[in-house]
ZADO-223715 format. One line per 8 residues: number of its first residue (from 1); their letters; for each residue x, y, z of C-alpha. Coordinates in steps of 0.02 Angstrom, whole numbers, plus 32768, in hexadecimal, padded with zeros to 4 digits. Each point is the difference from the previous one (the first is absolute). Layout:
<recs>
NUM	A	X Y Z; ... .
</recs>
This chain:
<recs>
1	XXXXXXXX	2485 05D1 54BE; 7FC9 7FC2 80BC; 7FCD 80C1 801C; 7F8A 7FF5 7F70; 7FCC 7F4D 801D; 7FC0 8031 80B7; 7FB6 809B 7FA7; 7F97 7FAF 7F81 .
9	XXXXXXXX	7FD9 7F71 8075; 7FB9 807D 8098; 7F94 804F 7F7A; 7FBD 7F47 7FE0; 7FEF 7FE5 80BD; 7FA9 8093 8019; 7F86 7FE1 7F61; 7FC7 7F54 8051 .
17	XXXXXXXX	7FF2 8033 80B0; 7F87 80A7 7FC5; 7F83 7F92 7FB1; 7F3E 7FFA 801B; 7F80 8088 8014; 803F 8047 8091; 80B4 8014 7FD9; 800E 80B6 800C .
25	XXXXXXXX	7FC9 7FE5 80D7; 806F 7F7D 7FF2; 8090 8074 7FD9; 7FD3 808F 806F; 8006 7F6F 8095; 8094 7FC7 7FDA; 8056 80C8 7FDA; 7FB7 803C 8084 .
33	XXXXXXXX	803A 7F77 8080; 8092 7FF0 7FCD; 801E 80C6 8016; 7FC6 7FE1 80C9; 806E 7F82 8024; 8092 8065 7F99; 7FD4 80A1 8058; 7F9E 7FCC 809B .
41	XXXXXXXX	7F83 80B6 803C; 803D 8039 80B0; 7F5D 7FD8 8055; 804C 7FF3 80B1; 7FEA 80C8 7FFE; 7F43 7FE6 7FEC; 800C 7F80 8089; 8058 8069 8078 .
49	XXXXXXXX	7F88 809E 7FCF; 7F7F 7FB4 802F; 8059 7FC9 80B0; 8028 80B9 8018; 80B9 7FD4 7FF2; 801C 8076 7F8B; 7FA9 8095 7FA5; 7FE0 800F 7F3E .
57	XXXXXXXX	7FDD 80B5 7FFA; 7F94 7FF3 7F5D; 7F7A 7F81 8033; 7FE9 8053 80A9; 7FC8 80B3 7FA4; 7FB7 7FA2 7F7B; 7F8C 7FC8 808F; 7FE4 80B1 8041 .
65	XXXXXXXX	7FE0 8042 7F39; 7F7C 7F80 7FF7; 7F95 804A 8094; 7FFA 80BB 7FB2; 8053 8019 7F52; 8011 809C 7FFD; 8044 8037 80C0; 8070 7F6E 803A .
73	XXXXXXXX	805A 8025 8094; 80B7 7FEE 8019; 801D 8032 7F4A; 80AF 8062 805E; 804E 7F55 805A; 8059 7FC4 7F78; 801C 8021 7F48; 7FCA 7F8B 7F9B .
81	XXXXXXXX	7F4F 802E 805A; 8003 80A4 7FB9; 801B 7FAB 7F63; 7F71 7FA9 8002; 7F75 808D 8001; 7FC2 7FC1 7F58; 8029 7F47 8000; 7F5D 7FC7 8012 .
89	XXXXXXXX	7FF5 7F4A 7FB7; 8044 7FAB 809A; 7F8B 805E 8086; 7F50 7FE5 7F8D; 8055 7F45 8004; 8007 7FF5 80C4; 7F5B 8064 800E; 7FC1 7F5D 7FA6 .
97	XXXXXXXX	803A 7F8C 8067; 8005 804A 8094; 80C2 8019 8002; 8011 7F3C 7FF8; 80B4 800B 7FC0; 801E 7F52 7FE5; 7F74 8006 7F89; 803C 80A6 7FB0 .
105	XXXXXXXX	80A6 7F9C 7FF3; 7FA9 7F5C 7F9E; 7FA4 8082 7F87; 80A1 8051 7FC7; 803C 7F5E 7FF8; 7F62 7FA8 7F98; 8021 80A6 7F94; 80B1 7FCE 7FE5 .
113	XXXXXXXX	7FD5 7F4C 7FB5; 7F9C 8055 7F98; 806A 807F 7FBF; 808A 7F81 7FCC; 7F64 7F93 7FAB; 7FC0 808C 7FA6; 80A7 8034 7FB4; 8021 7F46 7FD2 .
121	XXXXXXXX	7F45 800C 7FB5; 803C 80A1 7F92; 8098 7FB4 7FD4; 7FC9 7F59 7FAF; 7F7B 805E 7FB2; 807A 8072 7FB0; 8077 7F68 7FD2; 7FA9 7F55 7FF0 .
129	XXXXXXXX	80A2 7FB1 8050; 7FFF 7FB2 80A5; 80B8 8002 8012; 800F 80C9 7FEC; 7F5F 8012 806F; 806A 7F79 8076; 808A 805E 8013; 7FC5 80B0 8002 .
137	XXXXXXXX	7F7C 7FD2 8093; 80A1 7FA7 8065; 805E 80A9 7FDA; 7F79 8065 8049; 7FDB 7F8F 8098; 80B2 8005 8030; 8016 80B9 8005; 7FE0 8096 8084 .
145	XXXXXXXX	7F67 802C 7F9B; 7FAD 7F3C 8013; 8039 7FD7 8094; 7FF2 80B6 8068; 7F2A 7FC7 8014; 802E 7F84 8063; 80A4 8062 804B; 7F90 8092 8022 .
153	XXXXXXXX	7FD3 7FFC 80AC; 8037 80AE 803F; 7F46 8061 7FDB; 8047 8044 7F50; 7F89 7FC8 7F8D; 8069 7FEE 7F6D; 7FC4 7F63 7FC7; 7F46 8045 7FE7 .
161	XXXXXXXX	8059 808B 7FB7; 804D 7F8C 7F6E; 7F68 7FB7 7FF0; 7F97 8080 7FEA; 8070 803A 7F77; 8012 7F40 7FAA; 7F44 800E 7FFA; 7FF7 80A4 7FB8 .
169	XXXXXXXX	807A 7FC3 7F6E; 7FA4 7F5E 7FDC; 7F4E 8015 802C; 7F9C 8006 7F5D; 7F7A 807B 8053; 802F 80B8 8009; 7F9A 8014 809A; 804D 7F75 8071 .
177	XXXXXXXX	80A9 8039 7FB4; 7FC6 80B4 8054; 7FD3 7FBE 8090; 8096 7FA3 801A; 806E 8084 7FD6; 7F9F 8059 80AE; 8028 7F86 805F; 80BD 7FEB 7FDD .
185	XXXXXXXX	800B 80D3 800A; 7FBD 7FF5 8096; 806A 7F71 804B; 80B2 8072 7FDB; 8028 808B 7FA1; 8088 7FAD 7F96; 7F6B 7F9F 7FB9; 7FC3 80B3 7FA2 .
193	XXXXXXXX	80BC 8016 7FAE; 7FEA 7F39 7FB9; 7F69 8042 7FBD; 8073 804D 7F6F; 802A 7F44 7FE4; 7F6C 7FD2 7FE4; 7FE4 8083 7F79; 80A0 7FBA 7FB3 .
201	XXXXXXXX	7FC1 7F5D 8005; 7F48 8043 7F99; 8068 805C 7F7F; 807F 7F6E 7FD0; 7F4D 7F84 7FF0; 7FC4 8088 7F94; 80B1 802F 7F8F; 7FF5 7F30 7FF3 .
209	XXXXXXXX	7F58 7FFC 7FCD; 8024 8083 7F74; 809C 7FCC 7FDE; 8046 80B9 8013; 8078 8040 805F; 8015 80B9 7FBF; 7FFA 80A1 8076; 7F5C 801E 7FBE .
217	XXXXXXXX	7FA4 7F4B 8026; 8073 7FF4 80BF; 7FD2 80B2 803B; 7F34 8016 7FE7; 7FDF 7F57 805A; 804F 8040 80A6; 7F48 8045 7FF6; 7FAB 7F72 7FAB .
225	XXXXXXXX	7FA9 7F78 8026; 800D 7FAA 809F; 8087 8088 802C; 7F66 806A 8025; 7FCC 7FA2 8098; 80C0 8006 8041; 7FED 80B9 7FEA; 7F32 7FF8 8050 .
233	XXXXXXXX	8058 7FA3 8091; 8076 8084 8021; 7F9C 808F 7FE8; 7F8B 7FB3 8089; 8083 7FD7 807C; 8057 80A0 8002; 7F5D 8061 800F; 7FCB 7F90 809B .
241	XXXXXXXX	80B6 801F 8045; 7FF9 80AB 7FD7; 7F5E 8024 8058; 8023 7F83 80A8; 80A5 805B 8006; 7FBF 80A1 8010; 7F7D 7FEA 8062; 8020 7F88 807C .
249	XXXXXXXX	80CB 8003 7FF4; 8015 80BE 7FDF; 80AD 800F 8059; 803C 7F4C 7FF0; 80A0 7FF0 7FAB; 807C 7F76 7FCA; 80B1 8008 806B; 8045 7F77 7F71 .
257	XXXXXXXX	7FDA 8068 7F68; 8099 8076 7FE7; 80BF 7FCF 7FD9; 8010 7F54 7FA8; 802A 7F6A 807A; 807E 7FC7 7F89; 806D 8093 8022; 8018 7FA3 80BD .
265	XXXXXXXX	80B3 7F90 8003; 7F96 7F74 8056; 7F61 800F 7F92; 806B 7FF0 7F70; 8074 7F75 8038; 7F6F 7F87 7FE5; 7FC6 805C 7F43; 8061 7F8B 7FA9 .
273	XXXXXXXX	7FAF 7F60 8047; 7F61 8035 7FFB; 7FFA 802C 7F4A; 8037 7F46 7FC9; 7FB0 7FAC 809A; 7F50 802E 7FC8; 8006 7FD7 7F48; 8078 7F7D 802B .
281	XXXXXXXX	802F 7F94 7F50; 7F5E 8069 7F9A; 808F 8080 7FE5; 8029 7F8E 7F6E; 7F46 8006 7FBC; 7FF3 80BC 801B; 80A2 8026 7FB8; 7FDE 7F8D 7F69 .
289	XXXXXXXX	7F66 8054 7FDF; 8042 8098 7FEE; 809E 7FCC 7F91; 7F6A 7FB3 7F88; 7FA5 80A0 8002; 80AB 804A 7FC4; 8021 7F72 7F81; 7F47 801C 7FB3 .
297	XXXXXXXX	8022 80C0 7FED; 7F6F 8032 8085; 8060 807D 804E; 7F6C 8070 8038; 7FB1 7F68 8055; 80A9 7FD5 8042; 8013 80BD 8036; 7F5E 8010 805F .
305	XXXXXXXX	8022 7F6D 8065; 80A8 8026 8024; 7FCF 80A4 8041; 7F66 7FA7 8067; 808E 7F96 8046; 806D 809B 8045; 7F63 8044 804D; 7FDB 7F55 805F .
313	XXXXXXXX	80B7 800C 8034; 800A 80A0 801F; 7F56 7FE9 807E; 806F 7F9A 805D; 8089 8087 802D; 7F6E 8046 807E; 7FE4 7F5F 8070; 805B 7F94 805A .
321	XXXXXXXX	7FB3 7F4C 7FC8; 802A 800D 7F52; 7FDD 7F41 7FEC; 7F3F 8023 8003; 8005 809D 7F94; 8064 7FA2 7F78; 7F86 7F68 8012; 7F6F 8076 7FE2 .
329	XXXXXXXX	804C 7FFD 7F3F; 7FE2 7F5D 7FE8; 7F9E 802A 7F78; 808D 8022 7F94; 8003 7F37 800E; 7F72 7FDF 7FA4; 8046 807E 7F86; 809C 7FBD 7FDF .
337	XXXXXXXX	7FAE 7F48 7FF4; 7F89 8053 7F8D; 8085 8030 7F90; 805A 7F77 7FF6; 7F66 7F99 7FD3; 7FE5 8081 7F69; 80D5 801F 7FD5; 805B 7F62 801C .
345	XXXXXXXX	7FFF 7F4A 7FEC; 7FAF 7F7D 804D; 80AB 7FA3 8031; 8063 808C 8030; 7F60 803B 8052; 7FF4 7F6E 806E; 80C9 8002 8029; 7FEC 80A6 8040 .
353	XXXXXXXX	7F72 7FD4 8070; 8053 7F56 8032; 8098 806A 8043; 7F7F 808A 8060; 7FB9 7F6B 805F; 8088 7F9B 8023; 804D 80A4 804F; 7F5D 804D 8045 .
361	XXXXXXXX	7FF8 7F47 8059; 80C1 7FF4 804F; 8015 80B2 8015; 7FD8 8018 80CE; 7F55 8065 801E; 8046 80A6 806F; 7FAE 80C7 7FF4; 8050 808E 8044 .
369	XXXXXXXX	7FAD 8075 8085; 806E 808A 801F; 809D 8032 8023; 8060 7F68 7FD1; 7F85 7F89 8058; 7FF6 7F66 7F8E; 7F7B 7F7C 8043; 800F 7F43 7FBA .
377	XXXXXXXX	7F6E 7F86 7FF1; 8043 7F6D 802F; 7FD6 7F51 7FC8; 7F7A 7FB3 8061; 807A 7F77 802C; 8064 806F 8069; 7F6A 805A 8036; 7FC5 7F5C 8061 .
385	XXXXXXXX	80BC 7FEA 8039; 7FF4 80B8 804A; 7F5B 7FC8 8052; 804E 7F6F 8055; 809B 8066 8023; 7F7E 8063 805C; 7F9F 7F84 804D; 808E 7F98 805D .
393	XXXXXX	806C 80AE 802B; 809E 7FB6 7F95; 8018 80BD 7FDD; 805C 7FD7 7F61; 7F9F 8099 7FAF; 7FF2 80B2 8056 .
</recs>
């Protein structure tokens, strides 16, 4: 009885603090602060970068890409630079501003508000209740996906990437959709595999909307609708690559493509973690939505995601940060909150969200980069207590 008590009574709190016109801001403020001061972004690299302390390999070609596209020097230094050939978001961005990177760092930043305020903008739209909008936003905020904009500060792009490919699902015009689609192709190659996501995401809107779920309905509306400027985006990013890779990059070839990563003992020591850590407590959403699917007899629906899940996984067997190739299905998110909107009850809706947030919020904020190196946001409290640590030589941290 106290456990429900505090349950009903936190719905009540939250209910009369999100009141007023602007309660939706209100809500990203408070998610989105709370997920900095939970997980605080290692900005000390940035600070010593631009010292010349240290060297982050990505913005200094990122630099050199955005004085000549298309013949960058140094491509053969280091690999992730030969990786980059075609990543082209983050140079147009410091062409723009003149390589300002604090200022490329506050756009992928202002991007990131946004992206948690648009999904909370989708969800109460789809619901009409604060509390599941409350708790799904908090959920999102508190996970790699939310909080890697901020995080980001390496020159990967990633959070334009997601983005781009939020925009693309929930813009209601075809043509920004397409043109957002560009720019998250063009940011990182994972970004065209979530691009089967989003054509997932179009054909469960459309079996809803018909309220069919056969073979026959699922299977034409791959090509359907707004599927067909998912499959315009890719047909005009693969012909650029296509034609920039022949003719400017004839002999250029990727040293990381070839056996799987995960097949290395210290690669996949850290698998494990990674594959909870970047979900975190939405395992219980995702896996809910698919034991409704089940329930409901929608078996092909429940097939063709499953099998769009392996491939995401299965994507991940190639690189060595899995965290930000699993976050790049974050649509499956939206899905699974979609379906529970449509299959399940509003109560045991909201329980199941309640425990996502409460364990999205405690669960520590730490990604994977390779070879068993797990890296830990910490709290901002201990982040000032490391800066005075610094500051006075107490060398209680090394």
């Amino acid at each position: 009885m106290v456990l429900e008590t505090f349950y009903k009574n936190f719905q009540t709190w939250i209910e009369s603090v999100l009141s007023g016109r602007y309660w939706l801001w209100k809500l990203i403020a408070i998610s989105v602060g709370l997920s900095l001061f939970l997980s605080f972004p290692p900005y000390q690299l940035v600070v010593k970068y631009l010292h010349g302390e240290i060297n982050l390999d990505s913005w200094s070609f990122i630099e050199i890409q955005a004085q000549n596209l298309l013949r960058p020097e140094g491509i053969e230094e280091a690999i992730r630079r030969e990786n980059m050939i075609m990543r082209w978001t983050l140079p147009g961005l410091s062409y723009i501003t003149r390589h300002n990177l604090i200022l490329m760092l506050i756009i992928q930043a202002a991007l990131g508000v946004y992206f948690v305020y648009w999904i909370g903008k989708w969800a109460f739209q789809l619901t009409q209740d604060k509390i599941l909008t409350t708790f799904f936003v908090l959920s999102i905020s508190n996970t790699f996906v939310g909080i890697w904009h901020f995080a980001e500060v390496h020159g990967y792009g990633d959070g334009i990437a997601y983005f781009g490919l939020l925009a693309a699902m929930l813009h209601r015009k075809p043509w920004a959709s397409f043109l957002f689609l560009l720019i998250a192709f063009f940011t990182d190659e994972r970004a065209v595999l979530a691009g089967g996501f989003l054509l997932l995401w179009n054909m469960i809107q459309r079996a809803y909307d018909l309220n069919s779920f056969t073979p026959s309905t699922l299977f034409p509306a791959i090509f359907q609708g707004r599927n067909r400027v998912i499959w315009l985006g890719w047909g005009v990013y693969l012909s650029i690559r296509f034609y920039v890779k022949s003719t400017y990059f004839p002999d250029h070839e990727y040293s990381t493509i070839g056996t799987p990563e995960l097949f290395d003992k210290m690669h996949r020591m850290g698998f494990g973690s990674s594959v909870w850590t970047t979900f975190e407590a939405f395992w219980f959403l995702l896996v809910g939505a698919a034991l409704l699917l089940y329930l409901t007899q929608k078996k092909t629906l429940l097939g063709m995601l499953s099998l769009a899940f392996f491939i995401l996984f299965l994507s991940t067997a190639f690189v060595h940060d899995i965290d930000r190739s699993l976050a790049y299905g974050f649509p499956f998110l939206l899905i699974a909150f979609f379906l529970f909107q449509k299959e399940a009850s509003q109560r045991a809706f909201r329980l199941v969200m309640f425990i996502c947030a409460m364990g999205c919020i405690i669960h520590p904020q730490v990604f994977y980069m390779g070879y068993n190196k797990i890296i830990w946001l910490e709290p901002l409290p201990l982040k000032i207590f490391q800066f005075i640590d610094h500051v006075f030589n107490w060398h209680i941290f090394h």
